[in-house]
C-alpha positions, 0 to 999 in steps of 0.5 A, a space after each residue: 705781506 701780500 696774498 698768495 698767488 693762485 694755483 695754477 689751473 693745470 696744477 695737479 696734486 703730485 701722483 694725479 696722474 692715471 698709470 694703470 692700463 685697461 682694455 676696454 672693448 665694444 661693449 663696457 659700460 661706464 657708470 658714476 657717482 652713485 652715492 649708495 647709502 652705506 647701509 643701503 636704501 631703495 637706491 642701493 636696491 635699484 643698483 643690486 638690480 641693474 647689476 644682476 641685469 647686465 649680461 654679455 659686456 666685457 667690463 663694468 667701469 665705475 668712476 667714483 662717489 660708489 658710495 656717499 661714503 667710505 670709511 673704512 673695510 669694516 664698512 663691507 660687513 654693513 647690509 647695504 655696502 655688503 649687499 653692494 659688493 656681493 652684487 659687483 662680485 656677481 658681475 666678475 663671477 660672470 665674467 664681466 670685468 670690474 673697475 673701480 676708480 675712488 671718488 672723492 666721497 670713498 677715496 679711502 677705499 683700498 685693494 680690500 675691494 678687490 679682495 671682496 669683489 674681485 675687480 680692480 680698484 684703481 687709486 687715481 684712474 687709468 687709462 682705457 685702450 679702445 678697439 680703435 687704438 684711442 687712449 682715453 684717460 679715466 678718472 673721478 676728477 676730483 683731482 682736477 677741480 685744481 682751484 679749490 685749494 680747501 678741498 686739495 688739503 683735504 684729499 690730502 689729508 684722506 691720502 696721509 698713509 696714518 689716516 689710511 692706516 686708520 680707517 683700515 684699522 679703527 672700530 667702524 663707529 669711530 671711523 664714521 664719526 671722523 667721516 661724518 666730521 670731515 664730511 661737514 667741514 667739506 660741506 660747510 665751506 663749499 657755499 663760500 667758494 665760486 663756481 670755478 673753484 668748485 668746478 674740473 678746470 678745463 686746462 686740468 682736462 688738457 694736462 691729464 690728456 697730454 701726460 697720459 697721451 690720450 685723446 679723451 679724458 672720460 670723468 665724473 664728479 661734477 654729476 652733470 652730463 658733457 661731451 664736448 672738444 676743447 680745442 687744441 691749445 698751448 702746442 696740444 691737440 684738442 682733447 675730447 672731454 666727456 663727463 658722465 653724469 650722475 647715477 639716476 640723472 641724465 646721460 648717466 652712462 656711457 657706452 663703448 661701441 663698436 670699433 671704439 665709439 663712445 655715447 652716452 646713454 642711460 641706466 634706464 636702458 636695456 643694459 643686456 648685449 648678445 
């Protein structure tokens, strides 16, 4: 019996694809990948800070990896994670707009986050209406790494509804625990895999533009800063792939400007408007 065929690279796990809709005008600022301590360390304290210092922007997007880990909404009564919502709640109360995307670190996390918050956390994305009309598909892009077929059962077995049902419901010593197991299955496979099956597949980019109809497709996960265009390709047109880059590190905030522009910048930045 011969070996399996490859996944295709366009591939998507079924419901990938991002619904929700988001008006994001001149001003919204884009962040990702932070990987806060659950229960909160100096980085947690930086990101408490830089929320409070945001003033005079409509919408605060987070792409994914919040948290390095989420295991459940008993985890919002911890210090640090608590600390953490407290601040994103601070941010809506001032009328600053909160999306959240799950990434592949707090997938689990559910509507209690806007509960908590009062933002809106998005399961698998959405896509951004600019001032200019562009459509621009947001997502964390774990999804889009198509060719790591270890960590695809994985996401699927983080999304099977009794495992959910648990970590919504378990004592919370018992959620980490099961977190902490599945966590170090993850990493001890990850140095047996190529760079390719660890990476977002460019044709995986192509896919999410062309069912969403949009233009560009914004993402984190991979923690390292792109803005590049994939030409057109396959009947499509060239799509605009921008990946903010981690929480800290370089280009690791992007800005929507006037009449739709989009740059990335960084955190350290004035993050102040009017």
């Amino acid at each position: 019996m011969g070996a399996s065929a490859p996944p295709a690279e366009d591939a998507l796990p079924e419901g990938a694809i991002p619904t929700d809709r988001v008006t994001l005008g001149a001003g919204t600022l884009v962040i990702t990948d932070l990987h806060l301590a659950p229960l909160g360390d100096e980085r947690t304290e930086e990101f408490v800070r830089w929320c409070d210092a945001v003033k005079g922007v409509p919408v605060v997007v987070c792409l994914g990896d919040l948290f390095d880990a989420w295991v459940g909404r008993r985890q919002a009564r911890v210090e640090g994670s608590r600390d953490v919502l407290a601040a994103l709640r601070r941010l809506v109360e001032r009328g600053i707009a909160v999306h959240l995307v799950p990434g592949n670190r707090d997938l689990v996390l559910d509507k209690a986050f806007d509960e908590v918050t009062g933002g809106t956390l998005h399961a698998e994305g959405f896509v951004g209406e600019l001032d200019n009309g562009t459509s621009i598909a947001c997502v964390h892009s774990d999804a889009l790494c198509t060719l790591d077929v270890d960590y695809q059962r994985l996401r699927r077995l983080w999304l099977w509804g009794p495992l959910r049902f648990a970590s919504r419901h378990a004592p919370l010593w018992f959620a980490r625990w099961i977190g902490r197991r599945m966590r170090r299955l993850s990493e001890t496979r990850k140095p047996l895999k190529l760079p390719e099956e660890k990476s977002i597949r460019p044709a995986a980019v192509r896919r999410t533009a062309a069912e969403t109809g949009a233009g560009v497709v914004v993402c984190g996960h991979a923690h390292e800063a792109r803005d590049e265009a994939l030409p057109a390709g396959d009947g499509g047109p060239a799509v605009r792939w921008i990946v903010v880059g981690a929480w800290g590190g370089d280009r690791d905030l992007l800005e929507v400007g006037p009449g739709g522009a989009l740059e990335l910048a960084s955190t350290a930045a004035p993050t102040s408007g009017a």
